[in-house]
Backbone as a chain_set.jsonl record, in Angstrom:
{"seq": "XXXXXXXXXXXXXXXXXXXXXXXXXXXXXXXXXXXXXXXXXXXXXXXXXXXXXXXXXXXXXXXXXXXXXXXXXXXXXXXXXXX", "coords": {"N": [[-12.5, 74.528, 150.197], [-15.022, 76.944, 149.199], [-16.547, 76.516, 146.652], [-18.024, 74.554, 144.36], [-16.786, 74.304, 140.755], [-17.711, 72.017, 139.135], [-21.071, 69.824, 138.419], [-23.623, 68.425, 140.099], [-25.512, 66.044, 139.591], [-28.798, 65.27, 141.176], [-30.501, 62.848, 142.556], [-32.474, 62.508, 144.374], [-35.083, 65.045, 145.493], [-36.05, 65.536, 149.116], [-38.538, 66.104, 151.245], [-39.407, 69.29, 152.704], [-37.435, 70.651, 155.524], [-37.504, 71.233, 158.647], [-37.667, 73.411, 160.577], [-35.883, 73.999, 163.772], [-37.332, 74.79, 166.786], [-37.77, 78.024, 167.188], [-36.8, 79.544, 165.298], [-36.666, 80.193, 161.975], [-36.73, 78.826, 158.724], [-35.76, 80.984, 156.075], [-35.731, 80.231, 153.375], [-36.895, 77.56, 152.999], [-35.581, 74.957, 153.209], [-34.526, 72.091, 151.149], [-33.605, 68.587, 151.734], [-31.538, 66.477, 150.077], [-29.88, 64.058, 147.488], [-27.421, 63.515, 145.929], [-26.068, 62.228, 142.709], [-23.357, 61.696, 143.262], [-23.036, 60.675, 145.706], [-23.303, 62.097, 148.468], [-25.383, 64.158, 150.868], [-27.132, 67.059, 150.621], [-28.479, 70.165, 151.176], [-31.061, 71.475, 149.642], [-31.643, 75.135, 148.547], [-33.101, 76.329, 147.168], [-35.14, 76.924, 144.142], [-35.432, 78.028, 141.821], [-34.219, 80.519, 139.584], [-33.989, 83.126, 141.066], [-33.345, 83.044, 143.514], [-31.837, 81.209, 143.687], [-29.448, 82.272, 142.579], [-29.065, 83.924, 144.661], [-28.227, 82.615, 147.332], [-26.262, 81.847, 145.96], [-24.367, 84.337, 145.705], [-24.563, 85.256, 148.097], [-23.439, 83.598, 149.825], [-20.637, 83.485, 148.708], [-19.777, 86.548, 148.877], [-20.145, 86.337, 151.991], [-17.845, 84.65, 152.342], [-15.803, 86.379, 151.331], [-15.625, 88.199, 152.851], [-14.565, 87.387, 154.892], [-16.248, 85.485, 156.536], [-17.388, 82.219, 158.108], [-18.509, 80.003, 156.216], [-20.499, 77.424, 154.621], [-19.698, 75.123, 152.668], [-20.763, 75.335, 148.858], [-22.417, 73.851, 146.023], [-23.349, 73.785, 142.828], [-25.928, 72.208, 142.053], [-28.241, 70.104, 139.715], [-31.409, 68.765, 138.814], [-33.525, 66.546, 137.068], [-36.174, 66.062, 137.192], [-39.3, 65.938, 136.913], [-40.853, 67.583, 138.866], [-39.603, 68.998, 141.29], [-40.542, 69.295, 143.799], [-41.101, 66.768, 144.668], [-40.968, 64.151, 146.32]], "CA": [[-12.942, 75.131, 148.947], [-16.119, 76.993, 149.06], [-17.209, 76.264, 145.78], [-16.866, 73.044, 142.88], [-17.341, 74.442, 139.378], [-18.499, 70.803, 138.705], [-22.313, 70.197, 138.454], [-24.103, 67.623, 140.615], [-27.409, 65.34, 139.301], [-29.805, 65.14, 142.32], [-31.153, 61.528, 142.424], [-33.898, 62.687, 145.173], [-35.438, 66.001, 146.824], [-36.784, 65.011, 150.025], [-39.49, 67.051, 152.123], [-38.373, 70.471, 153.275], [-36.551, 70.261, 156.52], [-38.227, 71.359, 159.867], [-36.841, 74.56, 161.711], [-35.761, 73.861, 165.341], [-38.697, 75.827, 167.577], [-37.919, 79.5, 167.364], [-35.769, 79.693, 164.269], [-37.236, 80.362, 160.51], [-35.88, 79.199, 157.371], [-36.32, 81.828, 155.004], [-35.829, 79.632, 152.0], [-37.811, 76.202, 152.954], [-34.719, 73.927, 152.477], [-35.168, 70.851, 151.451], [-32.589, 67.627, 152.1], [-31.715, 65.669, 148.756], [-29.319, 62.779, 147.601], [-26.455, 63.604, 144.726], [-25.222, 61.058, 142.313], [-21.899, 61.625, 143.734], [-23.233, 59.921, 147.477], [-23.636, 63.168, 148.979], [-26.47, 64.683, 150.924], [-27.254, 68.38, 150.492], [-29.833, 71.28, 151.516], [-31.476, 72.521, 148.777], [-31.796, 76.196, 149.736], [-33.585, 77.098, 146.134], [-35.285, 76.195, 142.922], [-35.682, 79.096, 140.79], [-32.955, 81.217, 139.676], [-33.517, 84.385, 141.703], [-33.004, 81.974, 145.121], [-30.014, 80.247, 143.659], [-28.568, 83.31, 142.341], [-29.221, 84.983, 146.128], [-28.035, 82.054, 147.977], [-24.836, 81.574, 146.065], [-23.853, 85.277, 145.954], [-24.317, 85.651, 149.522], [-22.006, 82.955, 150.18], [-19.799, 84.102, 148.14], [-19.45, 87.751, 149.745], [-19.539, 86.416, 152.915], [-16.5, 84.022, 152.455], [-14.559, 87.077, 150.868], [-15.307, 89.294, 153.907], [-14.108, 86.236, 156.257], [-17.404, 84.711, 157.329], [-17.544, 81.336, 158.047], [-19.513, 79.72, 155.504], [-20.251, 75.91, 154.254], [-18.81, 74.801, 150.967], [-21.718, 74.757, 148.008], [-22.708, 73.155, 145.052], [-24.785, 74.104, 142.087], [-27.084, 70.762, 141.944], [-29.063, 70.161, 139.305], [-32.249, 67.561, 139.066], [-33.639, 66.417, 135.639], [-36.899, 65.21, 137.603], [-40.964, 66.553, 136.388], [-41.336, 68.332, 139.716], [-38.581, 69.017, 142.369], [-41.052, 69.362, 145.174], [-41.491, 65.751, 144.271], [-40.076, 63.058, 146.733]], "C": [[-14.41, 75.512, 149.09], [-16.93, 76.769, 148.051], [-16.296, 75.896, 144.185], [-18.004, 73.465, 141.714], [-18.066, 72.993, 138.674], [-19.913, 70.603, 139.456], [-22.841, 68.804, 139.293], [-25.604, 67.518, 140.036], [-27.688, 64.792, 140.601], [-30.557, 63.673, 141.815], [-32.268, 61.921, 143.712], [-34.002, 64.231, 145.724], [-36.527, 65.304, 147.714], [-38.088, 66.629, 150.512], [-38.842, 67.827, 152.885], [-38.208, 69.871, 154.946], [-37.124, 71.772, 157.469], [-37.5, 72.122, 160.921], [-36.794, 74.279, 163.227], [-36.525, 75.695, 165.945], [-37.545, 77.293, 167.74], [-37.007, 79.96, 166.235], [-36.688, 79.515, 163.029], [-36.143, 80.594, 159.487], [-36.455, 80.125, 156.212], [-36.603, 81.519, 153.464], [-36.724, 78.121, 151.723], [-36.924, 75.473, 152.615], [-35.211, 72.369, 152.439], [-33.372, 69.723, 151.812], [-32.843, 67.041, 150.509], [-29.878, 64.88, 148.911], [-28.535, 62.835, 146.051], [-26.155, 61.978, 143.866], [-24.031, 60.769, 142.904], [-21.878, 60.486, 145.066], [-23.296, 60.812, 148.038], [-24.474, 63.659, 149.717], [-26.26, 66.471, 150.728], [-28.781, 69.051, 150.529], [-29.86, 71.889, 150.49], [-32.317, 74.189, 148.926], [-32.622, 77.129, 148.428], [-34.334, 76.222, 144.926], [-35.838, 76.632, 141.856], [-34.344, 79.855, 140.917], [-32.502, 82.476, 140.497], [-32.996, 83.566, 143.101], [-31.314, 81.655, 144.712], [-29.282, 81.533, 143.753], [-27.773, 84.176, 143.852], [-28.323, 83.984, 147.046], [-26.539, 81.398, 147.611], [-23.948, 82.838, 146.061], [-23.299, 85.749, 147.297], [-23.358, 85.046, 150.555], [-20.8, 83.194, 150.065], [-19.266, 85.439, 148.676], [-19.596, 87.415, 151.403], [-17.896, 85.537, 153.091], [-15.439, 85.344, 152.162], [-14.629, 88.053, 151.713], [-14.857, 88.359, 155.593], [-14.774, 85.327, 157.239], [-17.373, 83.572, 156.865], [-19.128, 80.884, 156.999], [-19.665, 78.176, 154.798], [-19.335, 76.473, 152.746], [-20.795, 75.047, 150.325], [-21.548, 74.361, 146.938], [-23.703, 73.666, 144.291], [-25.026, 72.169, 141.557], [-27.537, 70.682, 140.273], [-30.105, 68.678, 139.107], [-33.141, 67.468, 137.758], [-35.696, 65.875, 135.82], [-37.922, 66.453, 136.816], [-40.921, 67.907, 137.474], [-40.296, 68.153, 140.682], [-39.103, 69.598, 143.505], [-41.239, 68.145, 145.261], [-40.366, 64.832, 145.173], [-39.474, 61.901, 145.989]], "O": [[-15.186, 74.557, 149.122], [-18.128, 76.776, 148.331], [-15.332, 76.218, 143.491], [-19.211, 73.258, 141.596], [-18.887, 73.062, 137.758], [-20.121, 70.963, 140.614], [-22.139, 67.873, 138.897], [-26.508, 68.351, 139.979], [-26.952, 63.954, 141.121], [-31.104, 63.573, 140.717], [-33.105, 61.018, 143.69], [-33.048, 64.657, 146.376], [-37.534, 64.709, 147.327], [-38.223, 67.765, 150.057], [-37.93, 67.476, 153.632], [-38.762, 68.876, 155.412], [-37.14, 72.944, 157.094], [-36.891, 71.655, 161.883], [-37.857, 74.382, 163.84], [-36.372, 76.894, 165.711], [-36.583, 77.28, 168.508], [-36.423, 81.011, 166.496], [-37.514, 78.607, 163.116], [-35.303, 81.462, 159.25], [-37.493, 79.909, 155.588], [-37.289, 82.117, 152.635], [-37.101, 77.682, 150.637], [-37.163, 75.027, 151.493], [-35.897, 71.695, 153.206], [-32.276, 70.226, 152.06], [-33.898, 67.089, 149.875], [-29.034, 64.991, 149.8], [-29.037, 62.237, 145.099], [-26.069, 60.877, 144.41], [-23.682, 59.598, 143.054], [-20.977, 59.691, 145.335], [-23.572, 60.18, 149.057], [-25.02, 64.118, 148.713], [-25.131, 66.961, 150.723], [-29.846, 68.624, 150.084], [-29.021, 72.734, 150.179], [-33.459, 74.297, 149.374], [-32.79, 78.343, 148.544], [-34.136, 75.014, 144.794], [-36.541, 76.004, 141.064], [-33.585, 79.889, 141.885], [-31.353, 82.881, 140.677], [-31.871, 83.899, 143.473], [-30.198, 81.808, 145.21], [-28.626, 81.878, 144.736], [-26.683, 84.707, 144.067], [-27.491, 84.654, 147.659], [-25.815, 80.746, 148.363], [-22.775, 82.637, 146.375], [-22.249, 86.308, 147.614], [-22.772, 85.498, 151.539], [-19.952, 83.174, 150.958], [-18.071, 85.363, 148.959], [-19.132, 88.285, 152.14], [-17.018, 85.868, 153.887], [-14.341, 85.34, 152.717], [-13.793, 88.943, 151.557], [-14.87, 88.64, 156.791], [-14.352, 84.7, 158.21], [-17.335, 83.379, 155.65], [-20.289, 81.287, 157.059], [-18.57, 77.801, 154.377], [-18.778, 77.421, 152.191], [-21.79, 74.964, 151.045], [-20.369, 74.42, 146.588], [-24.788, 73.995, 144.771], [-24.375, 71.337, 140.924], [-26.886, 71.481, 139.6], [-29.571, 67.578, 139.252], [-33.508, 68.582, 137.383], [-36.372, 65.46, 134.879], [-37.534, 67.505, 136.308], [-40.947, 69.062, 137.049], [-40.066, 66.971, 140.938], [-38.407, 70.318, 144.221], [-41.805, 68.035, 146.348], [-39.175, 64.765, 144.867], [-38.741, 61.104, 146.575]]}, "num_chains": 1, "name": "protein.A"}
């Protein structure tokens, strides 16, 4: 299933996550920690990002590109650059 209409609460964002030498993330993901038990790359945290990053999933699964599963997250915290 590429994608669960049910909403996930983020119990941590960690510190963005560290491109292997010659590779650039274009979004700065970070690593974080669901209520569910989960981990997940947060690949956004404004709506034009999310919007971009679940569309694009989305059209590539329906043109046959391998693509993870996602999740819309959400985190109730002050600051979600915030370990």
């Amino acid at each position: 299933m590429l994608f669960s209409s049910s909403r996930t609460m983020l119990l941590t964002i960690d510190d963005p996550v560290i491109a292997p030498k010659g590779l650039v993330y274009s979004t700065a993901p970070r690593r974080a920690e669901g209520d569910n038990g989960r981990s997940y790359f947060i690949k956004g945290d404004n709506n034009e990002t999310v919007f971009a990053e679940i569309a694009g999933c989305i059209l590539a699964d329906a043109v046959g590109l391998p693509v993870p599963a996602i999740a819309l997250c959400q985190f109730d915290g002050d600051d979600v650059r915030r370990k």
